[in-house]
C-alpha positions, -999 to 999 in steps of 0.1 A, spaced: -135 76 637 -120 46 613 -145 23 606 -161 39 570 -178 22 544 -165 46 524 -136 37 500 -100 50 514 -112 63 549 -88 31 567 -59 42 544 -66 77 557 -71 68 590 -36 49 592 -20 78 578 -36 107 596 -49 92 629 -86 106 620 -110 108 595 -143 124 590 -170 100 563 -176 135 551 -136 130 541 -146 100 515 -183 105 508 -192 96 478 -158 75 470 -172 42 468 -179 13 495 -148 3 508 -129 -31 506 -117 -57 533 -78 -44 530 -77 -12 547 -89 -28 576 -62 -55 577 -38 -26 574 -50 -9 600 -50 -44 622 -17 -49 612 -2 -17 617 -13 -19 648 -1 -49 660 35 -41 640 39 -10 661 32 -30 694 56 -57 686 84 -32 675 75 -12 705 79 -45 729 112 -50 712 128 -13 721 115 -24 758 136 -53 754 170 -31 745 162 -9 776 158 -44 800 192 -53 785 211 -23 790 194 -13 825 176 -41 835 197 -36 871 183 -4 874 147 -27 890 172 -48 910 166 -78 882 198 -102 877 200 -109 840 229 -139 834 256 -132 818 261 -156 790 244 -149 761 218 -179 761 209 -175 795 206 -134 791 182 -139 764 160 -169 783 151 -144 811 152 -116 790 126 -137 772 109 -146 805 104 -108 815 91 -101 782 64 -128 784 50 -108 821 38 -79 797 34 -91 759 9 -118 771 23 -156 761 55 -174 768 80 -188 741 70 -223 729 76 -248 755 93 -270 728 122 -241 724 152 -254 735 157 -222 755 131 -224 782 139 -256 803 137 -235 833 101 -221 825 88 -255 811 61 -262 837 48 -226 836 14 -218 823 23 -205 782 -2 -175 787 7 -151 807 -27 -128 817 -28 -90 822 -46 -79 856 -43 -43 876 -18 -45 905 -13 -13 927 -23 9 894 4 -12 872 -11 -37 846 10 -68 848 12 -102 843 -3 -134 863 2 -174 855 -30 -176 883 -54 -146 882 -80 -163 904 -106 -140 915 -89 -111 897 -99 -91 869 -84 -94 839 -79 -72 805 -78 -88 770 -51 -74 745 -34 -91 714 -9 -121 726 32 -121 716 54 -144 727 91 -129 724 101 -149 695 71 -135 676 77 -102 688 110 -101 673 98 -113 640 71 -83 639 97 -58 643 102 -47 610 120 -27 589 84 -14 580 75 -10 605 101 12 621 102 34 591 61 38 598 72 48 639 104 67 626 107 76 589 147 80 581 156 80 619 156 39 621 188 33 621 200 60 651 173 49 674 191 20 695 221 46 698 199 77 711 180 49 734 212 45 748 221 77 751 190 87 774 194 56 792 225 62 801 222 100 812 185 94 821 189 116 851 200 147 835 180 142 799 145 139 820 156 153 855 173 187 848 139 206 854 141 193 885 175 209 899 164 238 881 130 240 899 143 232 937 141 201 937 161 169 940 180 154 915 172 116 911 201 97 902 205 74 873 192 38 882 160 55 897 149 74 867 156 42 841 133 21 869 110 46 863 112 47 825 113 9 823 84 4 843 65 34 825 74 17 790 59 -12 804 27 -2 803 28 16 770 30 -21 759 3 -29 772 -16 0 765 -11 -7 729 -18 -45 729 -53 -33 744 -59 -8 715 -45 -39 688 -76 -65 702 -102 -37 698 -91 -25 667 -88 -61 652 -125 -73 666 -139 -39 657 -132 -53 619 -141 -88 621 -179 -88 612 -194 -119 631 -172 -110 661 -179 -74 664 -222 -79 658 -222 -106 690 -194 -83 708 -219 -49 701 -249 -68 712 -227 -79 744 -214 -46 751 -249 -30 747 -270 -53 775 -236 -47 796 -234 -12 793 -268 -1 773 -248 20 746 -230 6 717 -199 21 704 -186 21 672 -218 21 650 -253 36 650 -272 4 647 -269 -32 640 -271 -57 616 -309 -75 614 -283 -107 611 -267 -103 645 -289 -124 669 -283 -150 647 -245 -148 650 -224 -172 672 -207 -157 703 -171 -159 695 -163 -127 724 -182 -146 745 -163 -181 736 -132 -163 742 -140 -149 770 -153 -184 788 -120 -196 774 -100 -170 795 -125 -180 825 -123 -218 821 -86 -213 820 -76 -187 847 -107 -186 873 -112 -152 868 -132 -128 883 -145 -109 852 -135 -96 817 -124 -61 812 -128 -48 776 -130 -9 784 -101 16 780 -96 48 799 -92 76 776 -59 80 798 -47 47 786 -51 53 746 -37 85 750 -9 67 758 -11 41 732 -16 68 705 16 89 717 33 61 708 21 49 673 -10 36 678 -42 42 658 -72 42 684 -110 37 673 -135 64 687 -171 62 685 -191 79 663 -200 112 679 -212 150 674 -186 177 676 -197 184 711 -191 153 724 -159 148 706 -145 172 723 -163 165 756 -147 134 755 -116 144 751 -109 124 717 -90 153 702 -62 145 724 -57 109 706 -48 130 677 -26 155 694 -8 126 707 -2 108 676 8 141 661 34 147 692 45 110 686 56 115 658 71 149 657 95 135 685 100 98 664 104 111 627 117 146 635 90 166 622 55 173 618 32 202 603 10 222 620 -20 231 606 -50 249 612 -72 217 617 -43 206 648 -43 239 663 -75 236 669 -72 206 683 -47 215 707 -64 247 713 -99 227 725 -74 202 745 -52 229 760 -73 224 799 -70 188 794 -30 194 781 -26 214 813 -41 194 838 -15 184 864 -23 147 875 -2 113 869 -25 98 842 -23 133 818 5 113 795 6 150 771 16 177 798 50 160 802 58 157 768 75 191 768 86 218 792 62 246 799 80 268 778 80 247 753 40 239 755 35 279 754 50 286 723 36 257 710 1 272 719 9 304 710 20 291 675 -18 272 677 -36 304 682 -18 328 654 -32 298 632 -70 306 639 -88 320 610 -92 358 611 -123 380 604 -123 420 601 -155 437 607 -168 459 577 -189 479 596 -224 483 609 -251 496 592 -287 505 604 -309 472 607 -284 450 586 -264 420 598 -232 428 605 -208 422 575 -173 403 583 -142 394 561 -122 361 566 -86 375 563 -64 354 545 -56 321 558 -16 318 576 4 288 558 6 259 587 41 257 605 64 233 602 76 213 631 112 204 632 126 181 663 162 175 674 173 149 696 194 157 722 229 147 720 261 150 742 270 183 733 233 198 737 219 176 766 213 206 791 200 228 760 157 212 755 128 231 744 128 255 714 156 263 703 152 282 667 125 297 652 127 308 614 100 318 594 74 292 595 93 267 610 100 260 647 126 238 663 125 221 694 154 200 712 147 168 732 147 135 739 134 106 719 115 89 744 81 101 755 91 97 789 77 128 810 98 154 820 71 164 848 85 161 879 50 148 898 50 126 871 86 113 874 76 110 909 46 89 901 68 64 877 94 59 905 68 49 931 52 27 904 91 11 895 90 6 934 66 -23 929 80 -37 901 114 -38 918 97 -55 947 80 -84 925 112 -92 917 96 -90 875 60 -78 861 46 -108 871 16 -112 898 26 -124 923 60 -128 923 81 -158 912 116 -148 916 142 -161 891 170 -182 901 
């Protein structure tokens, strides 16, 4: 979990994606900063995200059957439009750049349509799910140069080539298991659908995580919010108990959400996440909150996987990572999960299963050792803890040109293993492939990621 009194355990969490209180005990009650950090970070990494989605609409936005003008003003309107479907509010409607989209509703909602969440001017009767609001101006001014160092270290400046790259050879770069397995190759405008439509939803994925993470911090709004969540759902998570000051707080969740009512007509408020969903949102730089919880229910709820996914983030962002003993064994106690073969298991596809064995088997030569020294008549049996192995260090190389039929470990040197892919955490799964092209299906049929459709001119 994040949320510590403890001095240092937000600054921890940022950086490691976890932290125990055991981690700071005794440091010192904590300060107001790291969790504006945290809230920040956050909502940095979702706007930078939203604008590498915009680079892939602009360089394959024909691959869902949209028609993007072609002068520059006009490109960058709809561009903008599209954007506003899945990032939650509209530019201005003073901006100069929107006369077409004047009389449109400025927030944009996010509902479930046919398992995709998208965007609706007039969700009447529908559900709808509350994440931090961008409008694409904003979204470009959050993508920072901090921020992309925090997603991918010295890589920065080569990620808009090596997005086009993959775009452009999408079909070999994530289909080539396919041909190799029996199957049929999918050409290149269906797999960028696919990865468009997929990216989508990391968006939003991620927008969800920013609102929870930045109400989990604001006091007055999180002691109503608890008390709300606990008469919903009788559990509370996040904290053990609350504040004897909490009745007495206003209701600002419950303001917001009779705003979104009032405004929309909607049929109710969703604040939950699937565990499926953060996985997601953490594979992509996300920091996401987990309840308080013994070690048996930690890993009965599968949290360990939100740290093997930020780990795998950003091994496949930065380049590197380290393996230690502490993430072998969480990717030893998520290894079912890992392996489970459905469309919502965001990890399996993330390398080829090759790759995911020597990965494990790399995990489980990291386990501590223990030689028996023997048994003696009515004594406990005596072990020894063998010395520990150093952790392994990750390396990561994008594939290029001259190596794009050549993924999955390539070199292994000492301590160190290297592994050869793409840059985008795009499955190479086929039944997942499968799944994102039926999904881009829908989108391409909307005409946009807006619910229900309203066709541009």
């Amino acid at each position: 979990m994040s949320i510590s009194p403890f001095s240092g355990a937000e600054k921890r969490f940022v950086e490691d994606g976890y932290v125990t209180e055991v981690d700071q005990r005794g440091a010192g009650v904590g300060q107001k900063g790291g969790a504006v950090q945290l809230v920040a970070r956050n909502e940095g990494v979702t706007r930078s995200n939203a604008m590498l989605w915009r680079k892939m609409l602009k360089l394959q936005h024909d691959s869902l059957g949209f028609e993007i003008g072609r002068l520059n003003d006009q490109r960058e309107e709809e561009l903008d439009e599209l954007m506003a479907h899945i990032v939650g509010t509209r530019t201005r409607k003073d901006d100069a750049h929107i006369k077409e989209y004047a009389q449109r509703p400025e927030i944009v909602e996010t509902v479930l349509h046919q398992g995709l969440f998208l965007g609706s001017s007039a969700p009447a009767s529908r559900d709808v799910y509350l994440g931090t609001l961008s409008s694409p101006g904003t979204t470009r001014k959050g993508d920072t140069e901090h921020v992309r160092k925090l997603l991918y270290g010295a890589r920065g400046e080569s990620v808009s080539k090596q997005l086009t790259f993959e775009l452009r050879n999408a079909h070999v770069v994530f289909g080539a298991d396919r041909v190799a397995n029996g199957g049929a190759e999918i050409n290149n405008p269906t797999a960028n659908g696919a990865i468009l439509t997929w990216f989508s939803q990391v968006i939003v994925a991620q927008r969800r995580v920013g609102w929870r993470s930045r109400v989990s911090r604001d006091w007055p709004t999180t002691t109503q919010g608890l008390l709300n969540e606990r008469t919903v759902y009788g559990q509370i998570e996040g904290v053990e108990e609350l504040s004897w000051r909490a009745s007495d707080m206003k209701d600002p969740i419950g303001n917001l959400v009779d705003e979104v009512r009032g405004r929309s007509g909607v049929k109710d408020i969703v604040l939950r996440m699937s565990l499926e969903d953060r996985i997601l949102a953490a594979l992509h730089g996300s920091k996401v909150d987990t309840r308080p919880c013994g070690e048996y229910d930690f890993f009965n709820n599968g949290y360990q996987l939100l740290t093997v996914a930020n780990w795998i983030g950003s091994l496949k962002r930065t380049g590197e990572a380290t393996m230690t003993q502490g993430i072998a064994r969480l990717l030893e106690m998520g290894r079912d999960w890992i392996n489970e073969d459905r469309p919502g298991n965001h990890l399996l596809g993330q390398f080829r299963a090759d790759t995911w064995a020597e990965i494990f088997e790399t995990a489980r030569n990291l386990k501590p050792r223990w030689t028996p020294l023997g048994m003696e008549p009515n004594r406990i049996p005596r072990l020894r803890r063998e010395r520990d192995p150093g952790p392994v260090k990750l390396l990561y190389e994008w594939v290029g040109a001259d190596t794009i039929q050549e993924v999955g470990v390539v070199r292994r040197r000492g301590r160190a293993l290297t592994i050869r892919g793409p840059m985008l955490c795009f499955p190479t799964d086929r039944g997942q492939q499968d799944y994102w092209i039926e999904k881009s299906a829908i989108v391409r049929e909307l005409g946009g990621f807006l619910v229900p459709s309203q066709r541009r001119r």
